[in-house]
C-alpha positions in Angstrom: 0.0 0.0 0.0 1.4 3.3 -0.6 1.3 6.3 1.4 -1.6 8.1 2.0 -3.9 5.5 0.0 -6.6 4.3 1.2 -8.6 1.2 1.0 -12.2 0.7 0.5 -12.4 -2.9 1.3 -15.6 -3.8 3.1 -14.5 -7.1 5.1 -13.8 -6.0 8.6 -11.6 -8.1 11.0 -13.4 -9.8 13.5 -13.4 -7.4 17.1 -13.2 -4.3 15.2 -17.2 -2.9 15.9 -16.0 0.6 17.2 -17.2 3.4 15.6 -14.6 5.0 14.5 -14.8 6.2 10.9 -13.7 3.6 8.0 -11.4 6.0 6.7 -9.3 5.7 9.9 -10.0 2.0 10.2 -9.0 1.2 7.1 -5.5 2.7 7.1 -1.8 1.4 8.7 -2.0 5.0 10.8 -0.2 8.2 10.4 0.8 8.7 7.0 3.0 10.8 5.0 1.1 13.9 4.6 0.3 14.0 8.7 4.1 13.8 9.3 4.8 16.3 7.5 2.4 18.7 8.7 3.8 17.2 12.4 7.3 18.1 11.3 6.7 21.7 9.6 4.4 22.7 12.6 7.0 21.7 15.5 10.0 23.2 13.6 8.2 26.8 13.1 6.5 26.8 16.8 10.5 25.6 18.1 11.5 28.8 16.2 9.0 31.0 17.7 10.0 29.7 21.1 13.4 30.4 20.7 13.6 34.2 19.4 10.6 35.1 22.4 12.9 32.7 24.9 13.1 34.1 28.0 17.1 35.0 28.4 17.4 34.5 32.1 15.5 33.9 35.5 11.7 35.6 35.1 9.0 35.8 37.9 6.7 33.3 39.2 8.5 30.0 39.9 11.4 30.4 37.5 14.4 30.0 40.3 12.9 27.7 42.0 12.4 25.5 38.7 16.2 26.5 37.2 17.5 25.5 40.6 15.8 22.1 40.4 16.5 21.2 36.6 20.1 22.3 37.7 20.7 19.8 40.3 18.1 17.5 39.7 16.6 18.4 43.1 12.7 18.4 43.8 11.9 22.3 43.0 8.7 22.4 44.7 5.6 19.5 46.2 4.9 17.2 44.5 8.1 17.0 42.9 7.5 17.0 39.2 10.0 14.1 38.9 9.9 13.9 34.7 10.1 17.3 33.9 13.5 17.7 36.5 14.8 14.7 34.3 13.8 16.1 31.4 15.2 19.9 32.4 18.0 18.6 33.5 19.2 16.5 30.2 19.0 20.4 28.9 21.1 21.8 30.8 23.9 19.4 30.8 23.0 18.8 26.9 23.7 22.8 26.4 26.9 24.6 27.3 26.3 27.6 26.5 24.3 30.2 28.3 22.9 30.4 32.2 21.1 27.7 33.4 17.3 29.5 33.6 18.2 29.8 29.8 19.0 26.0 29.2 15.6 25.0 31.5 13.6 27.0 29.1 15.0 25.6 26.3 13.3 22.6 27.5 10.1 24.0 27.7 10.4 24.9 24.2 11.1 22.3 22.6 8.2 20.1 24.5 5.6 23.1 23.5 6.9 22.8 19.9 6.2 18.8 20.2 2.9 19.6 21.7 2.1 22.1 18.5 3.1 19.2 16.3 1.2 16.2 17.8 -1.7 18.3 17.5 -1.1 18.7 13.8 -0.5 15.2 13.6 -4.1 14.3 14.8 -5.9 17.1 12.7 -3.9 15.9 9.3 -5.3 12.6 9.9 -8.6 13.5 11.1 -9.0 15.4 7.9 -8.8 12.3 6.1 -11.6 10.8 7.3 -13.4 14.1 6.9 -12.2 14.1 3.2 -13.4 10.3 3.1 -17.0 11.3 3.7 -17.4 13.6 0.7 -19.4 12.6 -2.4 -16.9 11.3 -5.2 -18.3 14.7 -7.0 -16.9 16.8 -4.8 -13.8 14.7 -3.7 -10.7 16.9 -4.6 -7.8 15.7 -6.7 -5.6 13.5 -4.3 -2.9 15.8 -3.9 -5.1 18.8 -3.2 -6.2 16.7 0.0 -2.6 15.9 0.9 -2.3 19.8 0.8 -5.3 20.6 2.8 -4.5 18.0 4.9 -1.0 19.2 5.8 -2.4 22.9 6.4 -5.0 22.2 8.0 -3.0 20.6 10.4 -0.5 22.8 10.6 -3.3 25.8 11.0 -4.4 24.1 14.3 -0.8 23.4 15.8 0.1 27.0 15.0 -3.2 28.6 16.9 -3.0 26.4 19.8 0.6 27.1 20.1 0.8 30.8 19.9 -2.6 31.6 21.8 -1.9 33.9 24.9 -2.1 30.8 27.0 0.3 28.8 26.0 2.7 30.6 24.0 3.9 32.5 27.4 4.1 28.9 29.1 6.3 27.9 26.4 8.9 30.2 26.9 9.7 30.0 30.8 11.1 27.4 32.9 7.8 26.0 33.7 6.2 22.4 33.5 3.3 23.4 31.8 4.2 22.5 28.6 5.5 19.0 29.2 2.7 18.2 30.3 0.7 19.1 27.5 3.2 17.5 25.4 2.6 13.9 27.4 -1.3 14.7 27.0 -0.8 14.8 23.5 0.9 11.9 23.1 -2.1 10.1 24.7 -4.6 10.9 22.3 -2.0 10.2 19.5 -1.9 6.9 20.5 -5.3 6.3 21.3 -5.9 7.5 17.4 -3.3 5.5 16.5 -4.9 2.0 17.9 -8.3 3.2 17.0 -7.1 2.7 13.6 -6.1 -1.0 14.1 -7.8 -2.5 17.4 -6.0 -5.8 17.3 -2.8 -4.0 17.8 -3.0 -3.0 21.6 0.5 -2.1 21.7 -0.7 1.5 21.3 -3.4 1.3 23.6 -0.5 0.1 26.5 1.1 2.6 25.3 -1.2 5.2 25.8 -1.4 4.1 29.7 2.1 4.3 30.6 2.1 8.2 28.5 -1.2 8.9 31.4 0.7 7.4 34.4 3.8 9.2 33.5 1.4 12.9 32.8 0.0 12.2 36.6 3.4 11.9 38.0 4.2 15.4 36.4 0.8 16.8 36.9 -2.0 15.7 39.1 -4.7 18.3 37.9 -4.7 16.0 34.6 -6.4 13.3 36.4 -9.5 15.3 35.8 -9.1 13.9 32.2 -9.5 10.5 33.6 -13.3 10.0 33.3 -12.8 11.2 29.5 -10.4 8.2 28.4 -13.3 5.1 28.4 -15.1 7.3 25.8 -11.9 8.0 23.5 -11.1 3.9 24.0 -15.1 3.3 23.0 -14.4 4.7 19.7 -11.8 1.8 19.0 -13.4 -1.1 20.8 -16.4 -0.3 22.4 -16.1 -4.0 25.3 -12.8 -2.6 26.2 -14.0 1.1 27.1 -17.2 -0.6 28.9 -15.1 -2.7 30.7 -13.3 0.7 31.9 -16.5 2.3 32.6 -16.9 -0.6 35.0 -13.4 -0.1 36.9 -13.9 3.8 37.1 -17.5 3.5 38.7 -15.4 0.6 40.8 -12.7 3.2 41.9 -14.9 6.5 42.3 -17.6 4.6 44.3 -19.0 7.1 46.9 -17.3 6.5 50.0 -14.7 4.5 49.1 -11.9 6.2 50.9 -13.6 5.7 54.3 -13.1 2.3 54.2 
């Protein structure tokens, strides 16, 4: 199969009664198009970042942070253990500059992953968007490739440079790894929506949420949201999750 093609076989494999789209179903995952839009969006928002950076310590919790990427220490409760490794792989990785510097380098580059996940996911979204238009007004293959890719990038570029994120993206903060890890759950829950069988991605997509909760808690609010995204792909799997969630929030629970 070549890249971005798309089959319109109608046998399904047997477990595959989600209700995610064919389009999606019917394709190997992310194809050429989508990483390229991935690749073009993280490069530009990483060059953003890096002529705004911030050039040394700024307010809030920047020392505090710097001092804790510097020595791999715990900069403040609870700890944020992977963003000090990951902070700290900076500083040692760059010799050039102070250390608040290197730290928000860091930040940058996760943002600029964050940008480009989310282009990922809207480039192939599209497709199945594209999928559900009459042949008569399909576009020529590689006009959809290029609306695609812009799309895409058009959506990584506005969630990266909105006056909420943008100014994370620049600071020694963990903001923006966390984002980053939250995009790489839903990348791989789209991913394994595509192909069921293949739970690899859906594993995957557990240990990407346990490692977001270890660097921020406040994400566990997205918890109740993750059966519905795994219903999509295998709707027995995210009932059986609906099943362990009413199990774990049971009223009353922690009293025993």
């Amino acid at each position: 199969m070549k890249a971005d093609s798309y089959s319109t076989r109608s046998d399904e494999p047997s477990g595959l009664s989600g209700v995610i789209p064919r389009a999606l179903r019917d394709t190997s995952g992310f194809q050429r198009t989508d990483w390229l839009s991935f690749g073009a969006t993280t490069l530009l928002a990483l060059a953003v970042y890096l002529l705004t950076l911030a050039p040394d310590v700024s307010l809030d919790f920047s020392g505090i942070f710097s001092t804790g990427a510097m020595y791999g220490g715990v900069p403040q409760p609870p700890g944020y253990p992977l963003w000090t490794l990951w902070a700290w792989v900076f500083t040692k990785l760059l010799l050039f500059s102070g250390i608040a510097w290197r730290a928000a380098v860091s930040s940058a580059v996760a943002g600029a992953l964050a940008c480009g996940m989310i282009a990922l996911m809207v480039a192939r979204g599209g497709a199945a968007i594209l999928e559900q238009a009459p042949d008569s007004q399909r576009l020529k293959p590689k006009e959809e490739k290029w609306l695609r890719a812009v799309c895409g990038y058009a959506a990584g570029m506005v969630f990266g440079l909105n006056g909420a994120f943008w100014p994370q993206a620049v600071v020694v903060v963990a903001w923006p790894l966390s984002i980053l890890l939250l995009c790489i759950v839903l990348c791989l829950a789209m991913r394994w929506s595509c192909q069921p069988e293949l739970k690899r991605y859906l594993y995957a997509a557990a240990l990407a949420y346990g490692l977001l909760l270890t660097n921020s808690q406040i994400e566990f609010a997205f918890a109740p949201a993750i059966p519905f995204l795994v219903m999509i792909g295998d709707p027995k799997i995210g009932r059986d999750m609906f099943w362990l969630r009413a199990f774990y929030f049971w009223p009353g629970w922690p009293e025993f």
